[in-house]
Structure formats: C-alpha cells, structure tokens
C-alpha distance (Angstrom), angle and dihedral (degrees) to the residues before:
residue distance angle dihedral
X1 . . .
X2 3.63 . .
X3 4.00 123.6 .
X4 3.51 136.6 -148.5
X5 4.25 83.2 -117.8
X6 3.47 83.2 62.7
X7 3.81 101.0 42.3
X8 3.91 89.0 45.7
X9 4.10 86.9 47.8
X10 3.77 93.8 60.9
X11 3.32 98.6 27.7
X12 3.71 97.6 57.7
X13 3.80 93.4 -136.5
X14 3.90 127.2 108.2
X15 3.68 125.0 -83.5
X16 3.92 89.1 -127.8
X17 3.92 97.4 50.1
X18 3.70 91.6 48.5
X19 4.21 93.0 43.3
X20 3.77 85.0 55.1
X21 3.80 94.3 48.1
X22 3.88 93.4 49.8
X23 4.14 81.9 49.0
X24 3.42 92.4 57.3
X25 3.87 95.1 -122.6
X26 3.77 103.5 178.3
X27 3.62 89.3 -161.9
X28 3.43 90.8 73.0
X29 3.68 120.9 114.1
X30 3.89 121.3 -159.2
X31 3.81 129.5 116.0
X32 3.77 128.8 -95.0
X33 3.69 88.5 -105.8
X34 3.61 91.1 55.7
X35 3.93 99.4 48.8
X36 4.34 81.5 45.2
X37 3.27 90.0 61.9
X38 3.68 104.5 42.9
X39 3.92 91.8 41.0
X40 4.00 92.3 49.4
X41 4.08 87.2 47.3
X42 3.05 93.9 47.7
X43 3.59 99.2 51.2
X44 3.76 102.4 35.3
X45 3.91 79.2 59.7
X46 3.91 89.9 59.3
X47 3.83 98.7 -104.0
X48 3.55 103.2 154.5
X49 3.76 120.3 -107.5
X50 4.04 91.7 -134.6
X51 3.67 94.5 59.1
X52 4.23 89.0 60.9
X53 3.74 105.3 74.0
X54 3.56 96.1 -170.2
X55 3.61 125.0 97.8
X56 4.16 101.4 -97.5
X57 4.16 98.6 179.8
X58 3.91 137.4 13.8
X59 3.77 110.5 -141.7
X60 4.11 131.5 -168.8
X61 4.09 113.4 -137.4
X62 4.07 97.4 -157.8
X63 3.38 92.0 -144.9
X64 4.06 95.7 -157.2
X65 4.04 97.5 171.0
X66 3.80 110.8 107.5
X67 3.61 121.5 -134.9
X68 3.49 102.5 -97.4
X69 3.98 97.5 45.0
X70 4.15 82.2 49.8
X71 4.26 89.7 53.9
X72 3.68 93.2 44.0
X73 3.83 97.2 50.0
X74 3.79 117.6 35.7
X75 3.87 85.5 -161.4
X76 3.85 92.9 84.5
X77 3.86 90.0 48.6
X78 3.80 89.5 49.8
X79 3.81 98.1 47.2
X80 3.55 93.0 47.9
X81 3.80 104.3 57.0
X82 3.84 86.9 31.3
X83 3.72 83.1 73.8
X84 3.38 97.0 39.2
X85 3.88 85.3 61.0
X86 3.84 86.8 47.4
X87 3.20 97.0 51.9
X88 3.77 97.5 52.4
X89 3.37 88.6 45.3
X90 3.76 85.0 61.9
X91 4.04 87.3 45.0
X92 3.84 92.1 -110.9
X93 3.80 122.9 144.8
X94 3.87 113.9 -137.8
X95 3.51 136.1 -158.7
X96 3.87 120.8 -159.3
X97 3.88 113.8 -136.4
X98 3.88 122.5 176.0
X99 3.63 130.5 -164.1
X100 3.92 97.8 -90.2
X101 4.12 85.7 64.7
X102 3.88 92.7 50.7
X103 3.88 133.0 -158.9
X104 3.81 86.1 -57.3
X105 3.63 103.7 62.3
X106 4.04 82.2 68.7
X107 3.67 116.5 118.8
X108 3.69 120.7 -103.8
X109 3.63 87.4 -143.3
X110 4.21 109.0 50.5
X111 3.73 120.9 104.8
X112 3.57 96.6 -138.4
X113 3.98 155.8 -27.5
X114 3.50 145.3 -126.1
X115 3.95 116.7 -154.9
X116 3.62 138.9 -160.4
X117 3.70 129.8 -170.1
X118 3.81 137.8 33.0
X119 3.78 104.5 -31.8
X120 3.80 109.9 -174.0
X121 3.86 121.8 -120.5
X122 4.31 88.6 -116.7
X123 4.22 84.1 47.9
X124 4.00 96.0 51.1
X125 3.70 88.2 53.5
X126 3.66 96.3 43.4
X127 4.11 78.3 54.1
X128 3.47 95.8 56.4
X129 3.89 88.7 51.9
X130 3.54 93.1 50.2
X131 3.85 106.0 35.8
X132 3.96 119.5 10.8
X133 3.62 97.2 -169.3
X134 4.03 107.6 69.2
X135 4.23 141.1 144.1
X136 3.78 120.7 -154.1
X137 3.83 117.9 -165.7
X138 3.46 119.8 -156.6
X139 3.42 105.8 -5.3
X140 4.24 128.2 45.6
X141 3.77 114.9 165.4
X142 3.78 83.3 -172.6
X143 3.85 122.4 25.6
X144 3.16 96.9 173.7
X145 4.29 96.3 74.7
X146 4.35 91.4 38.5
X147 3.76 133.0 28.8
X148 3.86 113.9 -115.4
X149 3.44 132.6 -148.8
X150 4.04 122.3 -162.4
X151 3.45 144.4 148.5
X152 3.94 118.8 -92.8
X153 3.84 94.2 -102.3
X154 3.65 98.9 162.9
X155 3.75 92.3 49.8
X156 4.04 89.8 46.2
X157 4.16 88.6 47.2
X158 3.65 86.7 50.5
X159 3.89 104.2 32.8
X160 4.54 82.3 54.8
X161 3.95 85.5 55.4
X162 4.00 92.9 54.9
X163 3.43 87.0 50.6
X164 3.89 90.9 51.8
X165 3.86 98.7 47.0
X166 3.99 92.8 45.7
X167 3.40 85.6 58.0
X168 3.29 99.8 65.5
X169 4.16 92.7 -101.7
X170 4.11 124.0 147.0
X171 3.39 104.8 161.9
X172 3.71 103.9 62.2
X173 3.97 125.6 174.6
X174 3.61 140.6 -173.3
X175 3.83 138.1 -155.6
X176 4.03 133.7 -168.2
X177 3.31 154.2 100.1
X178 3.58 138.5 -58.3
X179 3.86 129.6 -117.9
X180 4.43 116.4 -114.7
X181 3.82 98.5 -142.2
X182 3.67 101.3 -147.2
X183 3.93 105.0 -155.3
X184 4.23 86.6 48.4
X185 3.54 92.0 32.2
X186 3.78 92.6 -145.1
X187 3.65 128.2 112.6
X188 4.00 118.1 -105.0
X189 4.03 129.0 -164.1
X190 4.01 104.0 -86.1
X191 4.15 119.9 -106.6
X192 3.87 88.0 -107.7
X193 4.14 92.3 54.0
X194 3.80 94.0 50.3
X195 3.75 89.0 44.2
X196 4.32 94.0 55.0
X197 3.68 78.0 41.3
X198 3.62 102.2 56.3
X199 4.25 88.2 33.9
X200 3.31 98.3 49.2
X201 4.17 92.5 47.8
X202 4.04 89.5 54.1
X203 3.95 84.1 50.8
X204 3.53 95.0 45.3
X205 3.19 99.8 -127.1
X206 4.16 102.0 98.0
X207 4.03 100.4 141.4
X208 3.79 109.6 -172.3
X209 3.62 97.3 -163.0
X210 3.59 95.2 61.2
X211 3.50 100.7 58.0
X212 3.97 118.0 89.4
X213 3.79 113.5 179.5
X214 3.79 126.0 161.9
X215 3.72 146.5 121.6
X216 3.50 125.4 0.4
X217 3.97 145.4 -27.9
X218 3.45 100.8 -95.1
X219 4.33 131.9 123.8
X220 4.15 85.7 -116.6
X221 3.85 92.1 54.1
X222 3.55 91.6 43.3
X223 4.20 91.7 50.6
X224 4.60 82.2 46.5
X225 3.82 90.1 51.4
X226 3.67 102.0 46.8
X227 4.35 87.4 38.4
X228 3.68 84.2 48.9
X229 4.08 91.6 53.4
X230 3.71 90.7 46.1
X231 3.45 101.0 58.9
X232 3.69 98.3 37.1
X233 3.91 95.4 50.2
X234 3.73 101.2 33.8
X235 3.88 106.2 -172.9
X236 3.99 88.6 -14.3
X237 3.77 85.8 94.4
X238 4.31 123.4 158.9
X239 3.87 104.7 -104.7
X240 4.34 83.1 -144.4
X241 3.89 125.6 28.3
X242 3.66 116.2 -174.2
X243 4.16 104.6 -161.2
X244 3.81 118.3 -157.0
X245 3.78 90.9 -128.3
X246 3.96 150.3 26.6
X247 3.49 88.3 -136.2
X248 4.23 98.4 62.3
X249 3.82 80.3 30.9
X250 3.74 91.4 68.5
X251 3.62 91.0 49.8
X252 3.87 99.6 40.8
X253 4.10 82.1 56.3
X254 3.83 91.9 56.6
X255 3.56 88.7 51.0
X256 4.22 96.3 45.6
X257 3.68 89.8 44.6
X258 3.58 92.6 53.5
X259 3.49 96.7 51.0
X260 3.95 84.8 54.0
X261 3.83 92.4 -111.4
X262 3.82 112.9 160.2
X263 4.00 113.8 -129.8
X264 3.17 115.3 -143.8
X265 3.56 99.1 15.5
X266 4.16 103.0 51.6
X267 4.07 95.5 17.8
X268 3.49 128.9 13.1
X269 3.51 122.1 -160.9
X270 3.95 139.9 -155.5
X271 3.75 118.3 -170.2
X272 3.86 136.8 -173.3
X273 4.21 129.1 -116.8
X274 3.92 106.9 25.8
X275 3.93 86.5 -131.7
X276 3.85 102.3 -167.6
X277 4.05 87.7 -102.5
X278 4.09 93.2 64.8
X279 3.60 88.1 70.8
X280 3.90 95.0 63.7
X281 3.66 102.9 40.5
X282 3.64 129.3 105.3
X283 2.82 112.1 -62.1
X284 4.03 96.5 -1.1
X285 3.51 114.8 -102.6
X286 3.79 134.2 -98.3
X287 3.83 103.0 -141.6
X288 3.99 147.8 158.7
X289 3.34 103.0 -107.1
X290 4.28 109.5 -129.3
X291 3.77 103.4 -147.7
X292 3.87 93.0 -140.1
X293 4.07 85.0 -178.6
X294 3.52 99.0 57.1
X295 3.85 99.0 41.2
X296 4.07 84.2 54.1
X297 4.10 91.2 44.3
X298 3.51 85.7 51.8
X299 3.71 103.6 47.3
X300 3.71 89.3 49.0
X301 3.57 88.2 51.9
X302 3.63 99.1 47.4
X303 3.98 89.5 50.4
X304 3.76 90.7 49.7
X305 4.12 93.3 51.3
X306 4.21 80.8 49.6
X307 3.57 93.7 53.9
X308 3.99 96.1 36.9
X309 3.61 100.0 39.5
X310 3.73 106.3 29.8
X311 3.78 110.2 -145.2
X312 4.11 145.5 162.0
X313 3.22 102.4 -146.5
X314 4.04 113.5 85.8
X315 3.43 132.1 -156.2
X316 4.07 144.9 -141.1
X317 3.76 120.8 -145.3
X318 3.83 114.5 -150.8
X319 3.91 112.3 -163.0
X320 3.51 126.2 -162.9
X321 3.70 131.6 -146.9
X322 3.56 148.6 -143.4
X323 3.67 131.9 -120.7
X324 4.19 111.2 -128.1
X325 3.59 97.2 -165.1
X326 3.93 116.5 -153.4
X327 3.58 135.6 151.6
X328 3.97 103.6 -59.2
X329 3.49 86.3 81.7
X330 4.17 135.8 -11.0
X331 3.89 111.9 -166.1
C-alpha cells in the first residue's frame, strides 16, 4: 500500500503539505499546479482516491434529457443523481448542464464529462475540442473519440426471445419507441427493434404485423401502440410481446387490461428497466433489470482511469442484466 512518505519521496513535496492536502485542510496554501502534481503522483502510485478528502477534479454531467422525457421515465432521474453520488464518492465536484446551456457553457477548467442523451455528431466533436477526457452512456455516435457505457440491449432483446420460443411461443411481438437521430433529424427504428428483427428472421419466426414501433418512451405511447395493435389484429393477437421499455410497458398494460385481455394467459409480456413502478402494476412485470448503479460506478470509473492514466485507445462497456420474473410471464 502506498504512503504519503512515498508520495512525498517522488513527488518532491513534503510529507506534511501533502498530509494536509489529502485532509482537506482549506487553510492550505499551494497552487493548482502544486496540488496536480501531488494528486496525479499520488494516484498513479496507487494511493487510493478515498483516502484524499479534497476535491481532486471538477466534472460537467451534460445532462441532454429534456424535461418531459426525464418526467415520463424515472430512469433519467435515477442515472443522473446516481452519478452524482458516484462522483462524490470519487471526491469530484459536478456541475449539471442541460441542452438549453450547450457545449459552451462547459468550464474551461473541468477535467472531464460524462453525457447522457442524444449528442449530435457536430456536438461530440466540439467535445473533443473542448474536453478530451469524456463517457457517454447509452448512446455514442462515435466510440472511437469517448468511452461508452450501455446496457447489453441486443443480448436482452435476444435473451427475452429465448425465453419466448422455449416456452412454447410462435407468434411473438414487440412494442417501443423509435430513436430521433439528431444530425438527420428524423426518427429511426430503435437498436432493440432491429435486433428482434434480425433474431426473429434467423429463427424464422420474424412476423411483420406484430411489431408496432413509433414515437417515444413514454406511458401514453405505450397505451397508442398496444390500442393501435388491438384494433388492427382483432383476435389475431401475438401469444408473447417483448416491449423495449417498462415505461411504454406500463401504458401498453392499461390499454390490454382495458380491452379485457388476460396477461399471462392470452399475451405474455417481457419488458426492459425494472423501473420501481413495474413491480406494482397489473399483473407485476417480468423485466430485465437495468443496473442504473453499476452503469454510473462504471462511468465514473472509466472517466477517472482517462484522467489518471491518459490513453487513446477508448473503450465500450457492455452490461448485462437480470431477469425479475413476476406474473406477466413465468417461463
């Protein structure tokens, strides 16, 4: 385990100015250079970041989820002040900036960001100007200038579908949203719908007419979709539906149970998130369970290994999930 003898050895500074910077004594006067270089010596030597109290980076979260897509799905909310806690937890300072402030309300003086939304192809290189060390969850038109971190939605898509055909199921559906491409402006089928697309084709069992996919993530799309499938397939209903979120899935329920549809037993459904509310619809949903927690913990992580250990390479973290089984379906 590395000391502060040894940090103050190879640093060249004394063991009592760096003992009170790890302290966090604001009475402590030394430049920003000064605290750079002990902090980065310190670390690159494997002291560990939650033994110096002292704030060691400022950060921007680019916040680029508008108000309404952040009331409909509490999984924005949740990410966002999950990495505020990570952050701190890493003693880093962050600043909040939405989409109204743009890429040029950052801070010349931050050491990195971590962004979540639909960043434009013009705005991600604009980042890379103004901040070289950056994590994108979700979504990364180009992963090869920032490190991304997402859940494994192709292997979830595909991974609900197994579960579907062992159970006997044929006639498999999906339902979801679409993805706004903002250099073309125009909205494009969703990573999850062209992966139950592409699936269900190699299993030949791809069904056109039982996928409904438009518009965006919300409970009221999710209650249009499943109204829409209704009345355009009658009685010719899927037996399975996989839906891209718990969020439309909420919604698509109100509409199923309304037209007295019986879930499991005529339609059963597997969604994507386990938001807090999946748990307490009816019936309860079975869901892939987004670790929000562990994508944050690993964004933070990912920035601080930029910032620490200064590289060119980037790199994309995969998560998996886990299936909460309740009573929407029960392989």
């Amino acid at each position: 385990m590395t000391t502060i003898k040894e940090v103050a050895k190879q640093s060249g500074f004394s063991q009592a100015t760096i003992s009170r910077l790890f302290k966090g004594d604001e009475t402590l006067s030394i430049t920003e250079e000064t605290k750079n270089i002990i902090i980065n010596t310190a670390l690159a030597m494997g002291f560990h970041r939650s033994k110096i109290k002292t704030t060691l980076e400022k950060i921007v979260f680019l916040f680029w989820i508008t108000k309404q897509e952040e009331v409909q799905d509490v999984y924005f909310s949740k990410l966002r002040t999950t990495i505020e806690k990570y952050a701190k937890l890493n003693n880093m300072s962050v600043q909040i900036l939405t989409h109204e402030a743009g890429i040029n309300a950052i801070p010349k003086n931050i050491s990195g960001f971590i962004g979540l939304g639909s960043f434009s192809t013009k705005e991600i290189k604009q980042l890379k100007k103004r901040c070289p060390n950056g994590v994108l969850l979700e979504i990364n038109p180009q992963p090869e200038l920032f490190d991304t971190v997402k859940p494994d939605s192709r292997r979830i898509t595909q991974r609900a579908i197994n579960h579907f055909i062992a159970a006997g199921f044929t006639k498999i559906g999906f339902i979801g949203g679409t993805y706004h491409n903002p250099d073309t402006r125009t909205t494009e089928p969703d990573l999850r719908e062209i992966t139950f697309r592409q699936y269900l084709a190699e299993k030949g069992l791809l069904n056109d007419k039982y996928i409904f996919a438009k518009g965006d993530f919300s409970v009221p799309q999710g209650v249009f979709l499943a109204d829409e499938m209704v009345r355009t397939l009658g009685d010719d209903l899927p037996e399975a539906i996989f839906i891209s979120s718990d969020t439309i899935a909420v919604g698509a329920l109100q509409s199923l149970n309304r037209h007295n549809i019986q879930i499991p037993n005529q339609l059963a459904i597997i969604s994507m998130n386990d938001n807090d509310i999946a748990k307490f619809v009816s019936p309860p949903l079975t869901t892939y369970r987004i670790n929000v927690e562990e994508i944050a913990r690993t964004a933070v992580d990912l920035l601080v290994d930029q910032i620490v250990y200064p590289r060119r390479t980037t790199k994309t973290v995969l998560l998996n999930s886990e299936l909460v089984v309740r009573e929407s379906f029960v392989d």
